[in-house]
MMTF fields as JSON, N, C-alpha, C and O atoms, coordinates in Angstrom:
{
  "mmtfVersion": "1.0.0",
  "mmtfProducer": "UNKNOWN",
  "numBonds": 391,
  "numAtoms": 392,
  "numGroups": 98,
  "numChains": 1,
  "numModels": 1,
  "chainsPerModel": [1],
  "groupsPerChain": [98],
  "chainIdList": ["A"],
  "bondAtomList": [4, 2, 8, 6, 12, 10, 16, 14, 20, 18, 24, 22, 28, 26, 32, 30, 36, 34, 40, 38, 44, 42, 48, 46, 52, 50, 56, 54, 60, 58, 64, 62, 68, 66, 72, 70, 76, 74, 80, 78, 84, 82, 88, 86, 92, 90, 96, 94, 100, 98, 104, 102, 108, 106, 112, 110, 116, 114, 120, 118, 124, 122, 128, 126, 132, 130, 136, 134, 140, 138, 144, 142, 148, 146, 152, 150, 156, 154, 160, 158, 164, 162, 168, 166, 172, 170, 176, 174, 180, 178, 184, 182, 188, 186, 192, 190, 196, 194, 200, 198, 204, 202, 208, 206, 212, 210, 216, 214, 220, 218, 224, 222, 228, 226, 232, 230, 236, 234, 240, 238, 244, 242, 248, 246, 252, 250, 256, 254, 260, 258, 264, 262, 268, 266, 272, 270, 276, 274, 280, 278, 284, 282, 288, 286, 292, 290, 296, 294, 300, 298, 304, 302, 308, 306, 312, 310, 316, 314, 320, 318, 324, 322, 328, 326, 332, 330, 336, 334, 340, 338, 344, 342, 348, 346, 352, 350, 356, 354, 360, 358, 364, 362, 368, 366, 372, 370, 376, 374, 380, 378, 384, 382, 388, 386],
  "bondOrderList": [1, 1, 1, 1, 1, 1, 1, 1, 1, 1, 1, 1, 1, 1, 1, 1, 1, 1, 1, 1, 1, 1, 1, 1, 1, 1, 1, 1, 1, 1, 1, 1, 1, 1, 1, 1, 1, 1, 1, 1, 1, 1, 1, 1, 1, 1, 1, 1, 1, 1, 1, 1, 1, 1, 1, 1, 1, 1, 1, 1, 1, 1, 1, 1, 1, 1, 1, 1, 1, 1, 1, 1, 1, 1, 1, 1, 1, 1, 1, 1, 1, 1, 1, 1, 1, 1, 1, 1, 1, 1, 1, 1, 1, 1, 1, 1, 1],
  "groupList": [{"groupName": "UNK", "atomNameList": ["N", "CA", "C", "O"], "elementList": ["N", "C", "C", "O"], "formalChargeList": [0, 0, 0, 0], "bondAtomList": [1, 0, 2, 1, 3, 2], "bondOrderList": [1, 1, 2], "singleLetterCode": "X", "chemCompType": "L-PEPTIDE LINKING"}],
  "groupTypeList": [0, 0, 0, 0, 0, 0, 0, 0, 0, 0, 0, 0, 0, 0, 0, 0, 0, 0, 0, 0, 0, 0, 0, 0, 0, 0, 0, 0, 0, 0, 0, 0, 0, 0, 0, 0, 0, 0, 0, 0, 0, 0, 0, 0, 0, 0, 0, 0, 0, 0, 0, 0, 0, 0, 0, 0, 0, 0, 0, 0, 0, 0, 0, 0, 0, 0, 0, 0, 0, 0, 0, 0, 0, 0, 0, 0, 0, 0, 0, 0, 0, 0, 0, 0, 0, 0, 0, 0, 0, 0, 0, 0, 0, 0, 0, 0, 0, 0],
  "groupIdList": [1, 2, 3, 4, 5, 6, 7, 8, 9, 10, 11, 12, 13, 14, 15, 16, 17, 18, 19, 20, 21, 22, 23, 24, 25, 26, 27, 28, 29, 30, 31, 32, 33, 34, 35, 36, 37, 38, 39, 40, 41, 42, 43, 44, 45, 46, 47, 48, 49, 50, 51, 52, 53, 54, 55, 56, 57, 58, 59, 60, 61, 62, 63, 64, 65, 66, 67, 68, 69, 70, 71, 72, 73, 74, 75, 76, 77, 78, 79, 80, 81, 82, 83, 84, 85, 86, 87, 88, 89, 90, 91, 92, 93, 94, 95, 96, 97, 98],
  "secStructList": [7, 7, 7, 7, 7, 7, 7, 7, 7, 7, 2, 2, 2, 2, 2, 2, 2, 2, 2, 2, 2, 2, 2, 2, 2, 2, 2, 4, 4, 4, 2, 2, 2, 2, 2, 2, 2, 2, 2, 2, 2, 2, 2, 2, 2, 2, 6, 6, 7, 2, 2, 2, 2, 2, 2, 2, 2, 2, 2, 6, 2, 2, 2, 2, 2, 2, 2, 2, 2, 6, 6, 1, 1, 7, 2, 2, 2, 2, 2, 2, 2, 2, 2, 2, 2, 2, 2, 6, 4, 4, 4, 1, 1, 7, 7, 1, 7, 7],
  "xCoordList": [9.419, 8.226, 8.613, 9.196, 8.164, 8.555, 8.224, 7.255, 8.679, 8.147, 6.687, 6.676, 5.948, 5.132, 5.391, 6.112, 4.145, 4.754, 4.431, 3.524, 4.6, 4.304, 2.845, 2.958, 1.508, 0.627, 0.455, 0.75, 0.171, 0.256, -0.72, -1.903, -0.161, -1.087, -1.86, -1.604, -2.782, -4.453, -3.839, -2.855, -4.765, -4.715, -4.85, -4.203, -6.401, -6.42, -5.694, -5.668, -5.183, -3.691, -2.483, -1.667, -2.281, -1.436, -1.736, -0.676, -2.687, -3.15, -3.399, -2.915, -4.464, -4.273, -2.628, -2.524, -1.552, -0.642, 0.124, 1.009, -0.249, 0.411, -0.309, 0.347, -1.919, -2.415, -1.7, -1.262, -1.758, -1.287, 0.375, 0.567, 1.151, 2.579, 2.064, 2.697, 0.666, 0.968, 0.302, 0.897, -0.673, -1.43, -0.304, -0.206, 0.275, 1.503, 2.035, 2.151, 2.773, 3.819, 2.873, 3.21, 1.713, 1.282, 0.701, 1.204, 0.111, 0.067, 1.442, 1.473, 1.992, 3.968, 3.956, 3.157, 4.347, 4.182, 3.35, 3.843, 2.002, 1.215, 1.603, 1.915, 1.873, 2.199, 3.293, 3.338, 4.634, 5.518, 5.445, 6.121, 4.334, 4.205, 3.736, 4.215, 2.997, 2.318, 3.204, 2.971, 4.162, 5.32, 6.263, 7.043, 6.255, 7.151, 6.578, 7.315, 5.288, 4.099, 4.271, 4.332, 4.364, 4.283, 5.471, 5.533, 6.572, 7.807, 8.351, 9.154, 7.442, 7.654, 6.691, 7.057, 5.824, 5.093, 5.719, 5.495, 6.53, 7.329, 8.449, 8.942, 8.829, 10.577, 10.083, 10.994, 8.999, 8.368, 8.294, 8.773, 7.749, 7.471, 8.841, 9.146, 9.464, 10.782, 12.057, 12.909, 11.512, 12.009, 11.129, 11.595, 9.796, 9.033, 8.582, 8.319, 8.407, 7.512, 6.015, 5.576, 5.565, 3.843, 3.362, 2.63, 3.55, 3.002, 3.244, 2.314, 4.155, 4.803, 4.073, 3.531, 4.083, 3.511, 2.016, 1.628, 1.22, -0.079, -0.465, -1.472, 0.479, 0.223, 0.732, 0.097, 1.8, 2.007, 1.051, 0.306, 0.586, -0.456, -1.757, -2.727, -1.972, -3.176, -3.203, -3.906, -1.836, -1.887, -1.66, -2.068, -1.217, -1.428, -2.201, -2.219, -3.033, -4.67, -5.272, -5.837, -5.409, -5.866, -5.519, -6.005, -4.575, -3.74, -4.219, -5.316, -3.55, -4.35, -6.232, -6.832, -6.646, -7.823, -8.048, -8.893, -7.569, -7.629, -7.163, -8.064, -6.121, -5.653, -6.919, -7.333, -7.418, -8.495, -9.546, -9.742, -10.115, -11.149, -10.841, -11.794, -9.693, -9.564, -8.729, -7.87, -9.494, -8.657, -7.682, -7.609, -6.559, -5.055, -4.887, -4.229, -5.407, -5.132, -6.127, -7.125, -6.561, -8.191, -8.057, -7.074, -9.621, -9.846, -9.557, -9.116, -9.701, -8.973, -7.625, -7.207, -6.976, -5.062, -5.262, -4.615, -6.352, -6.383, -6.843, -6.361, -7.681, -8.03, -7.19, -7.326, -6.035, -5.298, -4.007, -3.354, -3.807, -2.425, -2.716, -2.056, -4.212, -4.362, -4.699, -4.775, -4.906, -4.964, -3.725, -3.661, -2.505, -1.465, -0.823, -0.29, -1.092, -0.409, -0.644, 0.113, -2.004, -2.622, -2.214, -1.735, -2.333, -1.868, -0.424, -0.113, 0.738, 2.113, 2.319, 3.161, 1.051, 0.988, 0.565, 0.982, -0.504, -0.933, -0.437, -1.06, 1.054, 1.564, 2.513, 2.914, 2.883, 3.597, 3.21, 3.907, 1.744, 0.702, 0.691, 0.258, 1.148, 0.706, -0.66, -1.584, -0.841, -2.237, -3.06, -2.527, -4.636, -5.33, -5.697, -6.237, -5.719, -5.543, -4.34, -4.322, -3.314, -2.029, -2.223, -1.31],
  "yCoordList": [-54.146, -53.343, -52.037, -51.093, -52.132, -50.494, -48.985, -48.954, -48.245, -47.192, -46.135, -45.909, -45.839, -45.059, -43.654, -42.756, -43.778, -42.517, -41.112, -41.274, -40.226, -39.209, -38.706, -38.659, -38.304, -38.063, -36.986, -35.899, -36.899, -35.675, -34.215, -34.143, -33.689, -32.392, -31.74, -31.615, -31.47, -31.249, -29.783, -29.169, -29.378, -28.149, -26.925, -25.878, -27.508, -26.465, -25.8, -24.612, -26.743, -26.62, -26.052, -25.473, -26.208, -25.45, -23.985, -23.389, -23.284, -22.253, -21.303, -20.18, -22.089, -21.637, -20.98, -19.851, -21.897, -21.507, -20.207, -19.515, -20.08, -19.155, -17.632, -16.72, -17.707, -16.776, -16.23, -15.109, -17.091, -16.88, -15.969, -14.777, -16.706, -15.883, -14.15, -13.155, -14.109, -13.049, -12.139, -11.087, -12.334, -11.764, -11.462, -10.419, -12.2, -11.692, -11.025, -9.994, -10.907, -9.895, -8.401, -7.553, -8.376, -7.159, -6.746, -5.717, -7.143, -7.244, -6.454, -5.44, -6.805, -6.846, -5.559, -4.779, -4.972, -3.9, -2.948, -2.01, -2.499, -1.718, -1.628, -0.45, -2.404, -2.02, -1.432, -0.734, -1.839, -0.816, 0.796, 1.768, 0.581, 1.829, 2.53, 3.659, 2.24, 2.425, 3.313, 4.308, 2.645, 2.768, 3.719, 4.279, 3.947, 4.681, 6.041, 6.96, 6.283, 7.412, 7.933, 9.161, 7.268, 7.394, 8.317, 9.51, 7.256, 8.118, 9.639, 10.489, 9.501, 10.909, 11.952, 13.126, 11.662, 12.722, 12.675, 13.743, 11.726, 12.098, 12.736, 13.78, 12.297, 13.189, 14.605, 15.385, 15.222, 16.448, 17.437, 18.561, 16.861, 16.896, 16.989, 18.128, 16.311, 16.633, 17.915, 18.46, 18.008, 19.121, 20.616, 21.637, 20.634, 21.685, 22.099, 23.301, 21.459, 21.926, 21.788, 21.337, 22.406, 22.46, 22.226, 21.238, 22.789, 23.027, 21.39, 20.62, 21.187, 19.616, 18.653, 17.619, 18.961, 17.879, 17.525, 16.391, 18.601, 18.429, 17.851, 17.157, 18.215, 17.524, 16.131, 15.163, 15.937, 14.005, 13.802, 12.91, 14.583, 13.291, 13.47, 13.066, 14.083, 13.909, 12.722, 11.813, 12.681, 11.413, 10.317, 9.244, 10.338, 8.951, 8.619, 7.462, 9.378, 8.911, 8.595, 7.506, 9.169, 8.125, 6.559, 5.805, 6.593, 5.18, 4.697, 4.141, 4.786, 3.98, 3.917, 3.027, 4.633, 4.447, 3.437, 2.587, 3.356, 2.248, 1.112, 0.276, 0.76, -0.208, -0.82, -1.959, -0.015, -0.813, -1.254, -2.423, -0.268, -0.42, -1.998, -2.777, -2.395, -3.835, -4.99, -5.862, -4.447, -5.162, -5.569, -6.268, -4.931, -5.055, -4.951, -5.863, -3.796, -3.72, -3.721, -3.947, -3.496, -3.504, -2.265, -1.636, -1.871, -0.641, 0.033, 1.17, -0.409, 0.182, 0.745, 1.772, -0.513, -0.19, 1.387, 2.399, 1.333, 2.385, 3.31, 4.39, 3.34, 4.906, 5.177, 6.223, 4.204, 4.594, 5.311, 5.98, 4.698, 5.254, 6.85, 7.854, 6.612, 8.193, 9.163, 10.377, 8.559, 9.387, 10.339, 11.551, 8.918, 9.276, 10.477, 11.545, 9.869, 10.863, 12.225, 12.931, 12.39, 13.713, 14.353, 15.474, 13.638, 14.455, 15.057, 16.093, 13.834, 14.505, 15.881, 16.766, 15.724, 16.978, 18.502, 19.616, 18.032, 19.26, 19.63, 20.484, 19.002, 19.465, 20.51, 21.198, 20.752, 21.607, 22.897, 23.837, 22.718, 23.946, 24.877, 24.655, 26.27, 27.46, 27.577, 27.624, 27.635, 27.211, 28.136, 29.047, 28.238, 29.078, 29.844, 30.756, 29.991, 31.081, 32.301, 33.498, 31.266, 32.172, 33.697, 34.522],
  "zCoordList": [-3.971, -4.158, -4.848, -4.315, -6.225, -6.845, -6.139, -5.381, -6.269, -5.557, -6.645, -7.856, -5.87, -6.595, -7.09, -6.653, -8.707, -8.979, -8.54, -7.724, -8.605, -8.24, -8.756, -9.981, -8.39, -9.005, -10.079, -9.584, -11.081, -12.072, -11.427, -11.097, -11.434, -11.189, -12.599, -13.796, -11.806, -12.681, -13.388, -12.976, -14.649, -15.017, -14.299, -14.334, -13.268, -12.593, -11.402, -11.08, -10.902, -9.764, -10.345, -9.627, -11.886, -12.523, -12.844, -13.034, -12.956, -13.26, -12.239, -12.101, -11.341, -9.993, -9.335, -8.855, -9.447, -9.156, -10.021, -9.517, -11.007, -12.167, -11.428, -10.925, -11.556, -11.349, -9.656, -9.399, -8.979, -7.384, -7.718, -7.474, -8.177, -8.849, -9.323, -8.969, -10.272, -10.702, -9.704, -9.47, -9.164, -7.712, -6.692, -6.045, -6.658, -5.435, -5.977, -5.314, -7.445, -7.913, -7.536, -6.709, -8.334, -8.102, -6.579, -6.129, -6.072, -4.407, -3.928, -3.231, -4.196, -3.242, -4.474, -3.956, -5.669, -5.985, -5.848, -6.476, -5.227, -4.482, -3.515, -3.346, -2.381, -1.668, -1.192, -0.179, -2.27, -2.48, -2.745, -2.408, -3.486, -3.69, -2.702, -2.602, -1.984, -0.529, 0.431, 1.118, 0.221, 1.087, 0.584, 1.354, -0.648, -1.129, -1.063, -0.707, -1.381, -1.151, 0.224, 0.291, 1.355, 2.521, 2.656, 2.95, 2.301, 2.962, 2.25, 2.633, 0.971, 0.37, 1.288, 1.348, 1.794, 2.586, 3.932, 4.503, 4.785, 6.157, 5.311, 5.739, 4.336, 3.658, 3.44, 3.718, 3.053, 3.016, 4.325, 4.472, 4.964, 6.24, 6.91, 7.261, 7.084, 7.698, 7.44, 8.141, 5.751, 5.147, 5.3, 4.793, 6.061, 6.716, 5.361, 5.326, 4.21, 3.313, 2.537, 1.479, 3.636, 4.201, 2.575, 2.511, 1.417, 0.23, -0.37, -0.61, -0.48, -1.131, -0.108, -0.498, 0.944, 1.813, 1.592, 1.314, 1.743, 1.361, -0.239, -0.375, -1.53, -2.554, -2.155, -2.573, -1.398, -1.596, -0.863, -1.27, 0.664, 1.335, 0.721, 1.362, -0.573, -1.537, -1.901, -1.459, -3.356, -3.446, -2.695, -3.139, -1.87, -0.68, -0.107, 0.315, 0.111, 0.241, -0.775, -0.667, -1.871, -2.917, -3.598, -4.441, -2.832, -3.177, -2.183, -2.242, -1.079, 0.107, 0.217, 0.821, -0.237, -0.58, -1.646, -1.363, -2.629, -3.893, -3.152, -3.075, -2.585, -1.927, -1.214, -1.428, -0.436, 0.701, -0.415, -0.75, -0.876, -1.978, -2.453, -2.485, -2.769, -3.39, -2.367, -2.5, -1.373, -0.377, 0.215, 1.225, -0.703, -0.367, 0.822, 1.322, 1.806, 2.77, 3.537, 2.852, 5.32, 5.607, 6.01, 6.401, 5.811, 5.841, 7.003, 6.839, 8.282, 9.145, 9.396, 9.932, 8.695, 8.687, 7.56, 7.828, 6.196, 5.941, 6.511, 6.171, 7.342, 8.202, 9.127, 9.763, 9.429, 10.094, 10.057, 10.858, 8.115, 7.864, 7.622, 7.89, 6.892, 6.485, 7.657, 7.469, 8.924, 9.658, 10.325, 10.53, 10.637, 11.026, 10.153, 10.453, 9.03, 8.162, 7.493, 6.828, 7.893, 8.17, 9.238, 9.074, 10.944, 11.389, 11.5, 12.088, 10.526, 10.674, 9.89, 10.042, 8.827, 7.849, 8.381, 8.063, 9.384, 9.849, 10.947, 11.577, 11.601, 12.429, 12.003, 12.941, 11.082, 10.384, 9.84, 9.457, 9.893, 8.983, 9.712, 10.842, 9.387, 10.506, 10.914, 10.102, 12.411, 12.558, 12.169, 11.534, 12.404, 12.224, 12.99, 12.364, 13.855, 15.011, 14.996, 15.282, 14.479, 14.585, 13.683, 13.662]
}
């Protein structure tokens, strides 16, 4: 009994898969960046420089905002990162009372 052949795969199972390759590349690069944004505002922060800190956790909220916006991430995990990371920012700020 010969063995059977393997079925040919359709165009659209081929394309599908191409597009999936390039969706993940960029997916997995945002969120690098995500991450890389992040740790520049704790590396700020650790270095007690209230001025640098507040410009990176600018832009890191706008990223993480774009991120959710397209679903990369859910919006909660985003209100959460930007929250955390507000408050590591404003733990550093001379308060207002002071």
């Amino acid at each position: 009994m010969p063995a059977k052949a393997a079925p040919k795969k359709s165009k659209s199972v081929l394309k599908r898969a191409r597009q999936t390759e390039e969706l993940t590349l960029k997916n997995r690069a945002a969120k690098n960046t995500l991450k890389t944004l992040s740790k520049n505002v704790e590396k700020e922060v650790s270095g007690k420089n209230a001025e640098a800190a507040q410009a990176a956790l600018k832009k890191v909220i706008s990223e993480i905002d774009k991120a959710a916006r397209k679903n990369l991430i859910h919006r909660n995990t985003a209100s959460r990162n930007i929250s955390r990371l507000t408050r590591l920012v404003n733990s550093i700020l001379p308060s207002a009372a002071a």
